[in-house]
C-alpha positions in Angstrom: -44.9 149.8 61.9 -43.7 146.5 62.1 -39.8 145.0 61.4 -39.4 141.4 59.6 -36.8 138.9 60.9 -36.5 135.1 60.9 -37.1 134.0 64.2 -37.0 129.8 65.7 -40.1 128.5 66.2 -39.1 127.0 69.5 -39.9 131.1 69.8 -43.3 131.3 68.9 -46.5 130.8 71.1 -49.9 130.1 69.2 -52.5 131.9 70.7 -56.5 130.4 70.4 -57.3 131.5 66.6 -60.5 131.2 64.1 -59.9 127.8 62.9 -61.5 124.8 64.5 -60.3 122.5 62.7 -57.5 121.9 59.9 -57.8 119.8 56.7 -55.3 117.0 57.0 -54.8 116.7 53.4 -54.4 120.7 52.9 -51.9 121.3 55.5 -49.5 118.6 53.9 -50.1 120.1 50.7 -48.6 123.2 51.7 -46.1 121.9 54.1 -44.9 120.4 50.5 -44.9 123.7 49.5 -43.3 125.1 52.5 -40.4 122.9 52.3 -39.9 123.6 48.2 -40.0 127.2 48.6 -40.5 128.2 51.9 -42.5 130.4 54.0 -43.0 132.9 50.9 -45.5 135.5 53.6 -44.2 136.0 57.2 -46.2 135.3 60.1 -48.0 138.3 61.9 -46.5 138.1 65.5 -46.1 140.2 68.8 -43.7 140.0 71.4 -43.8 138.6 74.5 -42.3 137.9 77.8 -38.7 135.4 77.9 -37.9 136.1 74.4 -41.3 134.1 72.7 -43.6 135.8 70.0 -47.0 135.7 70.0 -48.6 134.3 66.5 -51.4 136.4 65.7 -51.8 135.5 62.0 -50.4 132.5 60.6 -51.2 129.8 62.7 -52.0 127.4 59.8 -48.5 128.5 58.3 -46.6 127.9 61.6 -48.3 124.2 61.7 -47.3 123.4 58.0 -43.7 124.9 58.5 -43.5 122.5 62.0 -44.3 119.4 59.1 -42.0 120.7 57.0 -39.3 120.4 59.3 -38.1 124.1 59.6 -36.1 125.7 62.5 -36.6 129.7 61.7 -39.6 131.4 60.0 -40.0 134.6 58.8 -42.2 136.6 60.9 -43.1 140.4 61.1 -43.4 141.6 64.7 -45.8 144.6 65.2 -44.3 147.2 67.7 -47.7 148.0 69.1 -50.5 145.0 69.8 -53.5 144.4 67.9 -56.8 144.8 69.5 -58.7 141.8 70.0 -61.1 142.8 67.8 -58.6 143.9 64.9 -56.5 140.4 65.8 -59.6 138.3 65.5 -60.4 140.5 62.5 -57.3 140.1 60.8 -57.3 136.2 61.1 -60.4 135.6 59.2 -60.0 138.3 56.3 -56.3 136.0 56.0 -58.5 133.0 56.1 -61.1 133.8 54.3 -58.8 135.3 51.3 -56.5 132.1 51.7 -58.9 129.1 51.9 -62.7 127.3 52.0 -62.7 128.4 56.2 -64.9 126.0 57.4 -68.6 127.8 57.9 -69.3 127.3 61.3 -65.5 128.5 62.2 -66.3 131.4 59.8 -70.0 132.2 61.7 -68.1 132.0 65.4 -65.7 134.3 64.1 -68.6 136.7 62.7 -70.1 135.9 66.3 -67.1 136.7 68.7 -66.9 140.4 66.6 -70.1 141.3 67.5 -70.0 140.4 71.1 -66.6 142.9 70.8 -69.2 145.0 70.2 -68.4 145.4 66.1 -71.5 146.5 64.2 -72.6 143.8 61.3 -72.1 146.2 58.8 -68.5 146.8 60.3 -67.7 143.0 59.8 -69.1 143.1 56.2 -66.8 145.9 55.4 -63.7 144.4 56.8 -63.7 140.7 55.0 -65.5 142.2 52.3 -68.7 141.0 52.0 -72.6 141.6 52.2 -74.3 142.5 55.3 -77.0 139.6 55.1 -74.0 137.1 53.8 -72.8 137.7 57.3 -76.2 137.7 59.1 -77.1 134.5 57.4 -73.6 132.6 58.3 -74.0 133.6 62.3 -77.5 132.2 61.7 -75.8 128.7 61.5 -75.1 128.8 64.8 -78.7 128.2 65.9 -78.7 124.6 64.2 -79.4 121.6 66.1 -75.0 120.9 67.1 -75.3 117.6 64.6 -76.6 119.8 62.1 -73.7 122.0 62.4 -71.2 119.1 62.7 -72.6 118.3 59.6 -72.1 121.6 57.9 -68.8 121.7 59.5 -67.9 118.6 57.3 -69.6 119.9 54.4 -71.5 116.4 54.4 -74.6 119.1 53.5 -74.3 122.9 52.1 -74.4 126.2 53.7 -77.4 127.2 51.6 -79.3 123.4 52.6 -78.3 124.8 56.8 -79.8 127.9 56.5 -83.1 125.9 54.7 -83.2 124.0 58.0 -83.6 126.6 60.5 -87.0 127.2 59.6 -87.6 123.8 61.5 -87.7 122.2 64.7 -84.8 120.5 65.8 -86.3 117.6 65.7 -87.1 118.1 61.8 -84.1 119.3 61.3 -82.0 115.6 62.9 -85.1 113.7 60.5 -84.0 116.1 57.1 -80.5 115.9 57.8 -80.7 112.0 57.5 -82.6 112.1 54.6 -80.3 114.8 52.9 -77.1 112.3 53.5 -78.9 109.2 53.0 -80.3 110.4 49.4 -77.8 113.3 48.7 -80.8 115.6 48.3 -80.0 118.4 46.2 -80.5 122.4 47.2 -83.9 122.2 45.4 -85.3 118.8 47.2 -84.2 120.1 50.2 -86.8 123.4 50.4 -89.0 121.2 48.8 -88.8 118.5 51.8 -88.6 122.1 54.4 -92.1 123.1 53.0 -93.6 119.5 53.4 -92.2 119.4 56.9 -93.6 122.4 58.1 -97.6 121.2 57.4 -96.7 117.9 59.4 -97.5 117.3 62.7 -94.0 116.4 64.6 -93.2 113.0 64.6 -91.3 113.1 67.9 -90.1 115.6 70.5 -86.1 116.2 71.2 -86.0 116.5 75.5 -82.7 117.7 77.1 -81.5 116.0 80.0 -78.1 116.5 81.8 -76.9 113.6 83.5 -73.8 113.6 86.3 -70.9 111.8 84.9 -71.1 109.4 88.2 -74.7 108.3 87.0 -74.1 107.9 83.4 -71.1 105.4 83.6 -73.5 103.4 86.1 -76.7 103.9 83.3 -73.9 102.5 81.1 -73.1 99.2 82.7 -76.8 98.3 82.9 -78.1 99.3 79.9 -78.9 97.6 76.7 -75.2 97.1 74.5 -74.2 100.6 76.9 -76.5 102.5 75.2 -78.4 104.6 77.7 -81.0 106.5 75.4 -82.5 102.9 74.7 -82.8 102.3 78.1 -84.5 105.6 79.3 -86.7 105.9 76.9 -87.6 102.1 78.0 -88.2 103.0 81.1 -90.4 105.7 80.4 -92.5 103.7 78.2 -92.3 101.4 80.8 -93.5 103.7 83.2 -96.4 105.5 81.3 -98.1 101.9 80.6 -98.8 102.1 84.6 -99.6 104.7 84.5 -103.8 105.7 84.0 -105.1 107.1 81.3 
């Protein structure tokens, strides 16, 4: 059971939720909305300690509402909590239902379910859909992170991500510049995948985790600041003494 009531927003806390990010554009498009005809479905919130509510669906509202200029929102307050499985759950059926959620927001969220320990099939059944379409989108998480940045800002598709995967990172950084530069489609993109995969790789991606101390010193000596010029200098540097 849960009661409805306008509450202040000076009220409301906003707890970490599914989205990422939020389209600029969108959320002044419905904080238009908002201030024509108001909040027209309460927020989903629970009560806290000194008086504050806890926003555990509407987050995206509460944001457009705070453009908008409103003092009260309507809000339903649940009189027992949500798990953080059904919270988290909740959020991105809303989402989902409401908006394009970006896909790698959408693939954490699939991702933080299971680690609650909720079965894939589970999280199919609640946001309504199939089994592998969920699989595939937590797949996305194992992208090179420019790759994902990438799909984040749709500058490529979900489909062209999951084509990547079946490559090296490496081959993944090369296809994704190629993809932007040329605006492969779907189709030129598996075709590029399969031509990639009989090719020897061009050049190998090698972590490195530099103290924060070093890297502003690397900075001041390098090349224009940029330190990647300047290591792999000196390692070219160094393997020219060094016998064959």
């Amino acid at each position: 059971m849960a009661k409805l009531e306008n509450v202040s927003i000076q009220q409301l806390v906003v707890e970490p939720g599914i989205r990422q990010s939020m389209d600029e554009d969108s959320l002044n498009e419905l904080a238009s909305s908002i201030a024509m005809h108001g909040v027209l479905q309460p927020l989903v919130v629970e009560q806290v300690e000194d008086g504050k509510y806890s926003v555990k669906i509407g987050k995206r509202r509460l944001a457009a509402s705070k453009l908008a200029g409103l003092d009260m929102v309507p809000v339903m307050i649940l009189d027992e909590p949500l798990s953080p499985e059904d919270s988290l759950a909740k959020r991105l059926v809303e989402n989902l239902h409401r908006e394009d959620l970006d896909p790698i927001d959408e693939a954490e969220a699939y991702s933080n379910l299971k680690e609650m320990g909720v079965k894939v099939s589970e999280i199919a059944r609640r946001v309504g859909k199939e089994r592998t379409y969920v699989s595939h989108s937590m797949r996305l998480l194992r992208l090179h992170p420019k790759v994902r940045e990438a799909v984040r800002r749709r500058t490529i598709s979900r489909d062209q991500a999951l084509t990547l995967l079946r490559l090296e990172s490496e081959q993944q950084l090369e296809l994704l510049g190629e993809i932007m530069e040329k605006a492969l489609t779907m189709l030129e993109t598996r075709d590029k995948v399969r031509s990639l995969l009989g090719k020897e790789l061009k050049w190998r991606l090698v972590p490195i985790r530099i103290e924060p101390a070093i890297y502003d010193r690397l900075t001041q000596i390098a090349p224009e600041g940029n330190v990647s010029a300047l290591l792999k200098q000196t390692l070219e540097k160094l393997l020219q003494g060094t016998p064959q």
